[in-house]
Residue frames as a rotation matrix with the C-alpha (Angstrom) as fourth column:
UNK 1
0.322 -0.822 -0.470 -14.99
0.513 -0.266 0.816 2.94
-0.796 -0.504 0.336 22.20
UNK 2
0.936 0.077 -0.343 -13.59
-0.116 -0.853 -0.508 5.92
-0.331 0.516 -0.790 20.47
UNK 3
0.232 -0.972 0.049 -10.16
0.965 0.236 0.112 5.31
-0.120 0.021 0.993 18.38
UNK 4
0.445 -0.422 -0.790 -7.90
-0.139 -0.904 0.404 8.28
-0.884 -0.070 -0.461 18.27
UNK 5
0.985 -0.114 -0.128 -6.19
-0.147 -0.173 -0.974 8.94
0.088 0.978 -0.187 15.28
UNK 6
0.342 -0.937 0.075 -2.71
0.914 0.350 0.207 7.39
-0.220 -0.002 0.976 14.76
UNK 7
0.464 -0.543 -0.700 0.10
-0.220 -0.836 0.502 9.94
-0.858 -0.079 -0.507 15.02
UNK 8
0.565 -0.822 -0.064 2.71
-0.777 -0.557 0.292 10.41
-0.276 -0.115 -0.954 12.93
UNK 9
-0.287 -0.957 -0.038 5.00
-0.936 0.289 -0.202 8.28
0.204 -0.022 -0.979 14.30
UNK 10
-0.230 0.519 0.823 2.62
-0.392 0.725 -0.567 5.31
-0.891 -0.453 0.036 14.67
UNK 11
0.921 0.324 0.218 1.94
0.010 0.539 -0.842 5.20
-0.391 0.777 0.493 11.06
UNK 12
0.364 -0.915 0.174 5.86
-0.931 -0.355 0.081 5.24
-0.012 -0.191 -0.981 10.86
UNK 13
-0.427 -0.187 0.885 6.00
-0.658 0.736 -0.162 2.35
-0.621 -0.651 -0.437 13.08
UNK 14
0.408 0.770 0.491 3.22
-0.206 0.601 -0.772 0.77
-0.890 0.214 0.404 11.31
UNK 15
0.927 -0.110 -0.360 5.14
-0.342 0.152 -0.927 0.95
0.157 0.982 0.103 7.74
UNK 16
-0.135 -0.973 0.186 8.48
-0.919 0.052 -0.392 0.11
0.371 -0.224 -0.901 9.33
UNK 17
-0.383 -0.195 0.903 7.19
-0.530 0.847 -0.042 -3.15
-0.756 -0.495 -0.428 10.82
UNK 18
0.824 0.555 0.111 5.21
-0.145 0.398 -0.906 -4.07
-0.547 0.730 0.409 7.68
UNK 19
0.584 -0.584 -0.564 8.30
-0.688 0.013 -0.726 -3.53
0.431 0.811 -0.395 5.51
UNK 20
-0.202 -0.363 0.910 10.18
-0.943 0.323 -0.081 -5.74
-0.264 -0.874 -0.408 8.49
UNK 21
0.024 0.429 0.903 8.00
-0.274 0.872 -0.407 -8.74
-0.961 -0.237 0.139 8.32
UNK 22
0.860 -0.031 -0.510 7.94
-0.511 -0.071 -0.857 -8.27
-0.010 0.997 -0.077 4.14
UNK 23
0.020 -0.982 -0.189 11.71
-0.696 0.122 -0.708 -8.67
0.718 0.146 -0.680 4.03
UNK 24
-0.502 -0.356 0.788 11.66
-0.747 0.638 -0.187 -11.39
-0.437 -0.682 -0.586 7.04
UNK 25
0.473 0.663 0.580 9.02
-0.239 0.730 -0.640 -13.44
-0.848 0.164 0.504 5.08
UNK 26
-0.425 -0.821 -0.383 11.38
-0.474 -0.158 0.866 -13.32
-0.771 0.549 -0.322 1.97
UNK 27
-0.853 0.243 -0.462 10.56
-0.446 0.122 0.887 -15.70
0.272 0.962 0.004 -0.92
UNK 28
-0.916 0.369 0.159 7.98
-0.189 -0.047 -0.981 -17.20
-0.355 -0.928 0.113 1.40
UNK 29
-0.453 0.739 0.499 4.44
0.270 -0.420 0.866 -17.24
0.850 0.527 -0.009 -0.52
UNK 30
-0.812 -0.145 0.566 2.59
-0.398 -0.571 -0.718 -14.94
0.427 -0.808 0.406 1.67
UNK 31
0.377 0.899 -0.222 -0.99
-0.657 0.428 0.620 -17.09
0.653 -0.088 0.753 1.28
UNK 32
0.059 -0.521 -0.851 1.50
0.606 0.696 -0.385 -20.42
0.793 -0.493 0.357 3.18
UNK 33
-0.582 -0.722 0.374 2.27
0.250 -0.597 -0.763 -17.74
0.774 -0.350 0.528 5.78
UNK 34
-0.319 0.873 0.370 -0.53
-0.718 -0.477 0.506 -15.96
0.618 -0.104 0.779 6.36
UNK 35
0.548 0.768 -0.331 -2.48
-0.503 0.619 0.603 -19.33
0.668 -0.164 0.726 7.01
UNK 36
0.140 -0.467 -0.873 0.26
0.543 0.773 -0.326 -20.96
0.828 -0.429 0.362 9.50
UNK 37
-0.958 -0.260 0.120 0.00
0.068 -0.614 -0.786 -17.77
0.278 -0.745 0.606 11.67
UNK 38
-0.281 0.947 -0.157 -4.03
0.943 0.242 -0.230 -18.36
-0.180 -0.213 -0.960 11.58
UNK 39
-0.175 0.391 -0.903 -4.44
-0.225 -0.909 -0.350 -14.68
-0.958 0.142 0.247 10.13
UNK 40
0.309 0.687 0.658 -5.91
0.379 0.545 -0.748 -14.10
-0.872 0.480 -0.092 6.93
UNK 41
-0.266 -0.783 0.563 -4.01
0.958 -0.151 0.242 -13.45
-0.104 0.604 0.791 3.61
UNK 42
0.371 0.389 0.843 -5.80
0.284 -0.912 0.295 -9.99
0.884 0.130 -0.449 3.43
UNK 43
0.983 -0.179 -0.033 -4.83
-0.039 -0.385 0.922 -8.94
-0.178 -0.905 -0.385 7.01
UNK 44
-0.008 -0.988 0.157 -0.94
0.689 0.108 0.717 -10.05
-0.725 0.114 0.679 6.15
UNK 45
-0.048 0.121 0.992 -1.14
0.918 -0.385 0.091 -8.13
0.393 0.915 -0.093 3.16
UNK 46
0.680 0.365 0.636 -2.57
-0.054 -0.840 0.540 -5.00
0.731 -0.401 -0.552 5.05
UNK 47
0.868 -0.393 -0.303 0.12
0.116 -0.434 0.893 -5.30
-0.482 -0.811 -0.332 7.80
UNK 48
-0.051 -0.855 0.517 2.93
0.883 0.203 0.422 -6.13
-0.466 0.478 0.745 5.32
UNK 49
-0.030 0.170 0.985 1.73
0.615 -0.774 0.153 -2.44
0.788 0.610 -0.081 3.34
UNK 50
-0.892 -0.373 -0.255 1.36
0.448 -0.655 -0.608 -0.58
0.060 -0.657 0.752 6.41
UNK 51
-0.461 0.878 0.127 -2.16
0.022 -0.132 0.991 -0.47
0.887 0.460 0.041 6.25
UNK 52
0.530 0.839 0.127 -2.17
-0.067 -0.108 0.992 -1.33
0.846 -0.534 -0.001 9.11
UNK 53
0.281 -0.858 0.430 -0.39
-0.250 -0.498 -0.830 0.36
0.927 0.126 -0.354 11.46
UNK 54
-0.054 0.258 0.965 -1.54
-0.930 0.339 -0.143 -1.09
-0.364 -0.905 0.221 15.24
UNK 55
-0.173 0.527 -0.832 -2.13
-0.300 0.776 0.554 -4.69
0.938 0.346 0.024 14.59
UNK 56
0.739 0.089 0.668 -2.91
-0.672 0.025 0.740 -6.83
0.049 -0.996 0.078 17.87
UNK 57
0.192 -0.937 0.293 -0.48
-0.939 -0.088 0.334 -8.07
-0.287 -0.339 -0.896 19.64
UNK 58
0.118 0.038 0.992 -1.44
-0.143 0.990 -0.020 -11.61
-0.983 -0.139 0.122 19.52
UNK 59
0.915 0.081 -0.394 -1.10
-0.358 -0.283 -0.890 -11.18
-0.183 0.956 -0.230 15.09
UNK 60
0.597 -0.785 -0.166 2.07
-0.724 -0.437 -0.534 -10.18
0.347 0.439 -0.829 15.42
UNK 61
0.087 -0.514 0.854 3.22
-0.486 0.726 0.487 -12.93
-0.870 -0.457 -0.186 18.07
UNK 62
0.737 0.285 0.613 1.26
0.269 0.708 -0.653 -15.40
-0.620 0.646 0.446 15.38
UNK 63
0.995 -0.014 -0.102 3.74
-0.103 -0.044 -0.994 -14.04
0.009 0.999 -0.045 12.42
UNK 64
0.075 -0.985 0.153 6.96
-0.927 -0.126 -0.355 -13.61
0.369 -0.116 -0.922 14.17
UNK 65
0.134 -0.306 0.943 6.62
-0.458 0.825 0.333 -17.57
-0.879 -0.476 -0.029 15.63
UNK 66
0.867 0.063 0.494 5.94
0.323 0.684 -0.654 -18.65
-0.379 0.727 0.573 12.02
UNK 67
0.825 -0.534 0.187 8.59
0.050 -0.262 -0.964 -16.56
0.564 0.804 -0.189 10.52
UNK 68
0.445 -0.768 -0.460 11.20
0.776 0.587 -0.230 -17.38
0.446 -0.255 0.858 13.20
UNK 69
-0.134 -0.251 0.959 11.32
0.067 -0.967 -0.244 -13.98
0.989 0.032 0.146 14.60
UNK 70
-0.377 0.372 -0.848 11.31
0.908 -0.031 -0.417 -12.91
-0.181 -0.928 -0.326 18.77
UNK 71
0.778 0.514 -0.362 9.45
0.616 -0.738 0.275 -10.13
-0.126 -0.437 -0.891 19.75
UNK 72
0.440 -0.375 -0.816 12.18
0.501 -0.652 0.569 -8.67
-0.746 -0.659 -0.099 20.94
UNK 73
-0.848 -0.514 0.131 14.16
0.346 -0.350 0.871 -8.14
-0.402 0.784 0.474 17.15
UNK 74
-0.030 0.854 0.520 10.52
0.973 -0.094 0.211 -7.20
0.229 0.512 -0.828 16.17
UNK 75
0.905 0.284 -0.316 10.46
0.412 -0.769 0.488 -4.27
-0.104 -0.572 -0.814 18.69
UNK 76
0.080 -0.827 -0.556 13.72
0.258 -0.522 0.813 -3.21
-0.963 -0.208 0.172 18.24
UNK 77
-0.883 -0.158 0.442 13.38
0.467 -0.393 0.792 -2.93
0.048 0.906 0.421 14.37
UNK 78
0.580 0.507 0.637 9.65
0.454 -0.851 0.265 -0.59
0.677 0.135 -0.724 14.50
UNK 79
0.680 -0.132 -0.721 11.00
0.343 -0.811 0.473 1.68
-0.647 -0.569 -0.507 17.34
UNK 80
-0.473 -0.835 0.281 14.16
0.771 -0.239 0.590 2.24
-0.426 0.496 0.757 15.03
UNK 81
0.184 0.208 -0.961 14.15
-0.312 -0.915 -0.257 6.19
-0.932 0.347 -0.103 13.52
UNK 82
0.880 -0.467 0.087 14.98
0.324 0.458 -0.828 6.12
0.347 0.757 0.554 9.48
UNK 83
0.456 -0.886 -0.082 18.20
0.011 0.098 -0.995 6.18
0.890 0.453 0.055 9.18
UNK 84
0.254 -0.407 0.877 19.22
-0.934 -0.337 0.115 5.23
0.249 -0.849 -0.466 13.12
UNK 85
-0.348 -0.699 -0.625 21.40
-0.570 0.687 -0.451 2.82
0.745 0.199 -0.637 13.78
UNK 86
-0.992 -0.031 -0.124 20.52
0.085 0.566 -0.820 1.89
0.096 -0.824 -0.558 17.30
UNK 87
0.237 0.926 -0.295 16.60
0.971 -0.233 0.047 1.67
-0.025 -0.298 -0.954 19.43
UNK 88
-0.658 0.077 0.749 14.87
0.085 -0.981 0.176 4.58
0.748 0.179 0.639 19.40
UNK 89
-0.877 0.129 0.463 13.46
-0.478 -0.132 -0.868 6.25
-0.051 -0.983 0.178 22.71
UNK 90
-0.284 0.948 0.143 9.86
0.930 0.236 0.283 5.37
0.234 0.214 -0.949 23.08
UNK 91
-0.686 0.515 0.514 7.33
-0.299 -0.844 0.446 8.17
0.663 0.152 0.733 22.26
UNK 92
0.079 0.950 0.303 4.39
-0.898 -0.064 0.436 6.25
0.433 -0.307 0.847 24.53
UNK 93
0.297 -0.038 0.954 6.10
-0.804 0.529 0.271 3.89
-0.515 -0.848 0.126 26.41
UNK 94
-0.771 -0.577 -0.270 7.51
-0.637 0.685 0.354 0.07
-0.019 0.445 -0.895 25.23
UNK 95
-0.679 0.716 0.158 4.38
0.725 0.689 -0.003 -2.06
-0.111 0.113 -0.987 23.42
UNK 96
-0.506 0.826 -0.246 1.62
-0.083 -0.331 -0.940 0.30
-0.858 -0.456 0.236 24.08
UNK 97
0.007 0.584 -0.812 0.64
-0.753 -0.531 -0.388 0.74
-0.658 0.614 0.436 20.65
UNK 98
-0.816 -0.122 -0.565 2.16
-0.385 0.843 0.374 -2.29
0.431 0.523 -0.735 18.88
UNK 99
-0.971 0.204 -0.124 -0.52
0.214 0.974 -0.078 -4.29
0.105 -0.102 -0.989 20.69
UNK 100
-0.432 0.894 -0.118 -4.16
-0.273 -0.255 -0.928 -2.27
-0.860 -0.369 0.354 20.30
């Protein structure tokens, strides 16, 4: 299977939920984290930098249950524009990309 190249606004998203989960994990150590969400301190690391801008969904479930987060305040902070207060439309629908 061929990946397309990440717009834009996907690697956007992708640096906006990293910086998200950064600031929700707070003093945290990220290695304690990492390993209670069953992902691997290199993969946290890479989503927390925006390395990686798609993660799969099931990741992200795994980090927002450990770090007390729903989905839903997950998805409503990446869709966010900078400097917009409220959600921002979707560009490709609600999830599609957050979960390939």
């Amino acid at each position: 299977m061929v990946r397309l190249p990440l717009t834009p606004a996907e690697i956007e998203r992708g640096q906006r939920l990293g910086a998200f989960l950064r600031r929700a994990r707070g003093d945290r150590p990220m290695l304690d984290t990492a390993l209670r969400a069953g992902v691997s301190p290199e993969t946290l690391r890479k989503i927390e930098s925006g390395r990686v801008a798609t993660p799969a969904f099931p990741t992200i479930a795994a980090i927002a249950d450990v770090l007390g987060l729903s989905l839903d305040a997950v998805w409503s902070e990446i869709k966010r524009s900078d400097g917009e207060a409220g959600l921002a439309r979707s560009d490709r629908g609600a999830g599609e990309r957050l979960a390939s």
